[in-house]
N, C-alpha and C positions, 0 to 999 in steps of 0.2 A: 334477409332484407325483404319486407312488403315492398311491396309495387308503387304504392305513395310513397317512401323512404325512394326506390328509385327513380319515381317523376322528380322528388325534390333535387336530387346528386341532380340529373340532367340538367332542370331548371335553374341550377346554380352555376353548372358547368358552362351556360350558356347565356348568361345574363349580361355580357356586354355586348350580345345582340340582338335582347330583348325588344328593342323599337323595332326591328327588321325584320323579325320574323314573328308566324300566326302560328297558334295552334289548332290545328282544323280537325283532326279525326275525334275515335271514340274519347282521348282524353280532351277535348274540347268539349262534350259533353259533360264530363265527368266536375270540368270547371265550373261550366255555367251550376252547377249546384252552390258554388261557392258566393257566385254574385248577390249583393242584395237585394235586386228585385225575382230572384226566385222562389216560389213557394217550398216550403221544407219537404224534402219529398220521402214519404214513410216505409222504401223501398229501397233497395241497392242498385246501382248502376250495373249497367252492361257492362261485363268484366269483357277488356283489353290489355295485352300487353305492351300491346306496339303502340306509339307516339309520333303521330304525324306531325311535322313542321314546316308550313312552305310559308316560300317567298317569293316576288317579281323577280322575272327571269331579268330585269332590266337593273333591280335592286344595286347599287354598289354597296358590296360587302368587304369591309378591310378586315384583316388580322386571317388567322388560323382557325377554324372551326375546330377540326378534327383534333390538331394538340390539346385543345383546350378538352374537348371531350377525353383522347387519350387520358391526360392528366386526372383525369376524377372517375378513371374505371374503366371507361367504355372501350373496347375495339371494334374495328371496322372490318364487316364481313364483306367480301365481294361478291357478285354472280352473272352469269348471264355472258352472252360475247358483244353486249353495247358497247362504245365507246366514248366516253369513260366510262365503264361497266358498275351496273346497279350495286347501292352499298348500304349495307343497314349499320346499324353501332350499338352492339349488345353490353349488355351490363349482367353478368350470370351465364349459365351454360347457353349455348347456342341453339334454339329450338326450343328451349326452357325458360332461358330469363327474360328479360325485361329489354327491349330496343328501342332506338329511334330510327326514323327516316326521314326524308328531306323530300319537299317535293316542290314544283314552280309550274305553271301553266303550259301546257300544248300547244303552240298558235301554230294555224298554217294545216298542212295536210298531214305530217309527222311523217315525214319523207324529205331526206336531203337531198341534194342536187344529185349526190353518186347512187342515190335511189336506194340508201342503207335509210332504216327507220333512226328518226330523229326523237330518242327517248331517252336521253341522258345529259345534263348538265354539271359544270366541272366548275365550285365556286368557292372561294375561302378556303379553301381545303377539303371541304363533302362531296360527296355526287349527290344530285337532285332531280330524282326522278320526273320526269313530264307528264303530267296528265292535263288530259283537256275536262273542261267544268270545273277548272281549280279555280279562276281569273274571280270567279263570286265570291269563294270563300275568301278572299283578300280584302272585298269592298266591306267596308265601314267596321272594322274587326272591333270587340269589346276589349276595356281593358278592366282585367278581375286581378284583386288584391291579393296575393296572397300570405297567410298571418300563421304567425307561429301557435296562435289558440287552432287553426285547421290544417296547419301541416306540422311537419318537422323540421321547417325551417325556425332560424334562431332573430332572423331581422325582417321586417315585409318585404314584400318585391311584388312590384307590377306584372303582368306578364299579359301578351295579347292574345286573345282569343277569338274563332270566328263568331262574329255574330249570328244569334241564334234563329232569326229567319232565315239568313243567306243558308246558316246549315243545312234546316229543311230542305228547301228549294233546290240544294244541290243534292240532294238523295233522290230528287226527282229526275235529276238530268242523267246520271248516271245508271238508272235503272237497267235499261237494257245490256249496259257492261257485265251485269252483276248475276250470279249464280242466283238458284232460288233460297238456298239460306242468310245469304248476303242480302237479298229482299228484304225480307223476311225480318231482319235484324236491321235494316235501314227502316223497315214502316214501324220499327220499335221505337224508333232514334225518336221520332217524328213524332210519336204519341206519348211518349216522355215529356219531347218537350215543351209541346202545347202543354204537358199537365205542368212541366216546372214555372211556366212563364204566363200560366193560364190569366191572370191580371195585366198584361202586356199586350192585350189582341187588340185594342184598339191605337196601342202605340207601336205595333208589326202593321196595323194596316196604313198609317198616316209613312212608316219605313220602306214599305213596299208602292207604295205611290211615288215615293220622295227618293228615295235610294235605292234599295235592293232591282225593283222592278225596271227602272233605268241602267241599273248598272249588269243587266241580263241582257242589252242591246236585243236582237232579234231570237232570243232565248226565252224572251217574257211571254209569251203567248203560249208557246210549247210547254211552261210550267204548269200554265194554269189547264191545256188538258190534260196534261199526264198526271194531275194534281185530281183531274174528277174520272180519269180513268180507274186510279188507285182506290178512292174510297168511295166512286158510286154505289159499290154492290158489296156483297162480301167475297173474297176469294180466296185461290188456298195462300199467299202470299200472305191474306192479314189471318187465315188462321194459325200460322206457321210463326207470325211476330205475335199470338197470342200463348202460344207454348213456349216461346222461350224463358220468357222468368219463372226462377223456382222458386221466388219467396213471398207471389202472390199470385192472385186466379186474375187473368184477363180473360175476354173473347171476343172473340173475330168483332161482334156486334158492336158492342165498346168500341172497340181501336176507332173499326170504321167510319162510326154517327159523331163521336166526339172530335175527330180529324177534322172531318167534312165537316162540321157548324166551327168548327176554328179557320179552316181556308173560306168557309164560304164570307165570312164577316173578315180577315184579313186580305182577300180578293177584292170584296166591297166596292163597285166603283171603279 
């Protein structure tokens, strides 16, 4: 089984809670290819196997998540001594195949009252890991079609996907969490997607006026310098997201000047 064969078993496994949940990681990326306002892109995505899914920790969620997954392959790995302790849901060997994970917003200090970190949520049946700078990837999510001419699905299905500004932006907030290859493959994410969506810059800057940048509360300002710390110069960060594709030549210089003239014109004002 490919890896599309298993995005598609999940996204079927999970389509009665398609309105309620996002897809936010690297196969969020992987979607927005699929959208029609993206440019055909002459290159292969950043190969992931793992499939992030989050939702509002407030979200009412009915029915059984995890049956349903059971049901169409997946089991649920445990780890960790959180309570309700972290959970992924493999499809293939353990290490090897193909997962998902569930994740919902941080709010607060991430510390509960008995002063145990507060990083696990227990809904529908899944656990849903916590992270804080998820609350963006939720605002104004796309919804991409997806058709049995581009997958291996046999009927269309909607499915929601984060919006591809909020994506960026939250590669920015999260920087500091992130090792330097995890950099590195986030300033990829970023330089992908201005080139997928490179006709879009003036409808991300009127999104980023109107939506994204309001819906950053007291985060909007922090974007925009961690937005001209990353690409003012060149560093080993962007030359490290220049090495990583093998099936074309980028560099550091590229990533950098083409970034920065797309934030500086979706900043605009």
């Amino acid at each position: 089984m490919n890896d599309l064969e298993a995005f598609v078993r999940l996204a079927e496994a999970l389509a009665p809670w398609r309105s309620q949940l996002v897809y936010v990681g690297g196969w969020a990326h992987r979607i927005h290819r699929l959208d029609p306002r993206a440019n055909a892109p002459a290159h292969q995505a950043v190969f992931t196997k793992d499939t992030d899914l989050a939702f509002k920790a407030a979200e009412a969620i009915e029915g059984d998540i995890k049956v349903a997954l059971e049901q169409s392959g997946f089991k649920e790995q445990l780890s960790g001594e959180s309570k309700p302790p972290v959970a992924h849901y493999t499809l293939g060997t353990e290490g090897e195949g193909f997962y998902a994970e569930f994740l919902t917003p941080l709010a607060g200090s991430g510390i509960k009252r008995d002063g145990k970190p507060d990083a696990t949520l227990a809904k529908a049946g899944i656990t849903a890991q916590k992270i804080r700078h998820l609350d963006i990837l939720l605002v104004d999510p796309w919804v991409v079609k997806l058709q049995p001419d581009n997958s291996p699905l046999k009927m269309p299905m909607d499915i929601r996907v984060a919006n591809p500004l909020a994506f960026m932006v939250q590669k920015f907030l999260i920087q500091e969490q992130r090792p330097a290859k995890k950099r590195a493959q986030d300033i990829l994410y970023i330089f992908d997607t201005v080139g997928l969506f490179g006709g879009q810059m003036t409808a991300f800057q009127k999104m980023w006026k109107e939506v994204i940048g309001p819906g950053l509360g007291k985060y909007r300002n922090e974007v925009i310098k961690l937005n001209e710390a990353t690409f003012s110069k060149v560093t080993d960060d962007l030359r490290g997201a220049a090495l990583i594709p093998q099936d074309r030549k980028l560099t550091a210089e590229e990533i950098q000047l083409t970034c920065r003239f797309a934030f500086e014109h979706i900043f605009e004002g």
